[in-house]
C-alpha positions in Angstrom: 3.1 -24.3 -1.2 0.4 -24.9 1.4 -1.6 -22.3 2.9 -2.9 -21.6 6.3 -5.6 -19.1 6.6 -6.8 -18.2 10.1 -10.1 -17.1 10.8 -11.0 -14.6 13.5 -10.0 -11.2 11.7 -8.8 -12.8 9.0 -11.4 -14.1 7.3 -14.3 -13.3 9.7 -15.0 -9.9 11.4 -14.6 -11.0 15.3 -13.9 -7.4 16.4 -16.5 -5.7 14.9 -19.2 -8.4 16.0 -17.6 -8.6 19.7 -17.9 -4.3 19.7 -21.3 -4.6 18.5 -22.8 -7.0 20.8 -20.7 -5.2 23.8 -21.2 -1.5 22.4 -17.7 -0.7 23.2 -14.1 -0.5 21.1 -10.7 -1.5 22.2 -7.5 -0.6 20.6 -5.3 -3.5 20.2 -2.5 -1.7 18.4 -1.5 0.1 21.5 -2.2 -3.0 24.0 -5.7 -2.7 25.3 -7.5 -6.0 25.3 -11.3 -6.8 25.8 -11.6 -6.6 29.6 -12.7 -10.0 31.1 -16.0 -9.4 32.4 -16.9 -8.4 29.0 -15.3 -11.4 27.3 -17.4 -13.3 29.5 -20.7 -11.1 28.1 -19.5 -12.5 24.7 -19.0 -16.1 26.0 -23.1 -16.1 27.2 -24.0 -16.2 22.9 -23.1 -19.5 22.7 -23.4 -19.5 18.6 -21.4 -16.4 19.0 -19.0 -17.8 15.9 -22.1 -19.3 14.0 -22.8 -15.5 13.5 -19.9 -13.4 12.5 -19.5 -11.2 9.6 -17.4 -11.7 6.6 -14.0 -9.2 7.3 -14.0 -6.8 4.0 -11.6 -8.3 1.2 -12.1 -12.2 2.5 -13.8 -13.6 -0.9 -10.4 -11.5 -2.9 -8.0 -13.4 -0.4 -9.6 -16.8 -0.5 -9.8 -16.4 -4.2 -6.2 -15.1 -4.2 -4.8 -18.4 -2.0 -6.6 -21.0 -3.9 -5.2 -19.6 -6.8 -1.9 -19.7 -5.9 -2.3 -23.1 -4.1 -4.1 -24.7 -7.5 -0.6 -23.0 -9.4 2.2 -24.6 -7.3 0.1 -28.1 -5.9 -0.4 -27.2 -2.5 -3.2 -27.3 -0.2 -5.8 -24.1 1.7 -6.6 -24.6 5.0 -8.4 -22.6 8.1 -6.4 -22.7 10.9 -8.0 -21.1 13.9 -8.1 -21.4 17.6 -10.7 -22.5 20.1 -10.9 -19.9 23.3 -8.3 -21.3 26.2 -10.7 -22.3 28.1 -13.0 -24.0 26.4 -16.2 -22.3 27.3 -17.6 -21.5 24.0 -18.8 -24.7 23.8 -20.1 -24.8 20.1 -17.1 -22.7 18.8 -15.3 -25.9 17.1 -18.8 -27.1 15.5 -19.6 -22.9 14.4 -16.5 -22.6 12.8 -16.5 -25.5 10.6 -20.2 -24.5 10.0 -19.3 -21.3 9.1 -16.5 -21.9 7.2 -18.8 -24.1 4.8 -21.5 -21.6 4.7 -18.5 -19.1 3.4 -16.3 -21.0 1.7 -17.6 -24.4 1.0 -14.4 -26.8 0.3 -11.8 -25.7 2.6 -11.4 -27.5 5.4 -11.0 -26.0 9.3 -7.8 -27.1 11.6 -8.0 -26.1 15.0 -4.9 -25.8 16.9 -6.8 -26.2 19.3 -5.5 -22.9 20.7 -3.6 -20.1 19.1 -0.4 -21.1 20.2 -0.4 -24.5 18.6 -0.9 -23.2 15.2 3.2 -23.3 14.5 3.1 -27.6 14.8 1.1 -27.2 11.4 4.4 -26.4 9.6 5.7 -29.2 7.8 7.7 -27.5 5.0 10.2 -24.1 4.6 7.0 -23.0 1.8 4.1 -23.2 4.2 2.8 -20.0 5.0 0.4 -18.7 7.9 -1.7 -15.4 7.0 -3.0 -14.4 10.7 -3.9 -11.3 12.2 -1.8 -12.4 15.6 2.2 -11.7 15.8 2.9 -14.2 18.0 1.2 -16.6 16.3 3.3 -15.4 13.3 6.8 -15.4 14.9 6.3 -19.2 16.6 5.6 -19.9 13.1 8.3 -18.4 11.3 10.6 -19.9 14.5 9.1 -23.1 12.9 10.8 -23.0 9.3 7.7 -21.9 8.1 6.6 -18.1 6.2 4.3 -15.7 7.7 2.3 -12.6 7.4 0.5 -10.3 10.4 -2.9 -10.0 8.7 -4.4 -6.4 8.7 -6.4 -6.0 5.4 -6.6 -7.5 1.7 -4.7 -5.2 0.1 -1.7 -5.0 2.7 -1.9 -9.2 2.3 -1.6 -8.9 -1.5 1.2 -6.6 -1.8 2.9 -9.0 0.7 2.2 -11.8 -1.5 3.6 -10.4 -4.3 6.9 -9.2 -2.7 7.0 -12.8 -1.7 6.7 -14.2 -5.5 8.6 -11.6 -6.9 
């Protein structure tokens, strides 16, 4: 079983650090989406991924994969994204720094964007934990197993449905 962890609100608090350097919240449960002239605010901290926060429950579900990796001889990944149009120029190089920083070990693939992630699936066992649903349904469309990512405890109950 080999498993795919993305980063951006997965791992790492994106949201939270994009609201607090804008001072403003968007709800994407009901379709809003960060306006663009305020994506491109965010796009001006060029370390902006160097910086982000660890999302609450990230160490339990690293901990949690590896474990389960180490048990049936599979492999953790990161698989995240680079922004469409490349202009976050150090976001490839901040990733894998800050993956390192976090979680020393793992290794980072990048799509390169978000809707690449499904050519990573190789077997009907690999699973994708990510916080996006389209990224979640080309993978399942793939043969592979995914999960929409919305906290650690939601994760490991779906986890344990899935060994059960």
């Amino acid at each position: 079983m080999n498993i795919y962890l993305d980063m951006d609100d997965v791992v790492c608090d994106w949201k939270v650090h994009a609201q607090n350097i804008l001072g403003m919240t968007w709800d994407e449960s009901v379709g809003e989406r960060i306006p663009q002239k305020d994506w491109d605010r965010l796009k001006d901290d060029e370390r902006f991924y160097l910086n982000l926060p660890l999302k609450p429950g990230a160490h339990d579900l690293v901990a949690y994969c590896q474990a389960l990796t180490q048990e049936t001889g599979g492999t953790l990944r990161f698989l995240s994204a680079l922004p469409h149009d490349y202009s976050v120029p150090f976001a490839a190089q901040d990733k894998v720094w800050w993956a390192d920083k976090h979680f020393p070990g793992i290794p980072v693939f990048l799509g390169p964007f978000s809707h690449d992630k499904y050519r990573y699936v190789k077997n009907p066992t690999d699973i994708l934990i990510d916080d996006r649903h389209s990224n979640c349904s080309e993978w399942i469309a793939a043969g592979g197993i995914a999960h929409v990512y919305t906290t650690w405890e939601k994760c490991e109950a779906w986890f344990k449905e899935l060994q059960a």
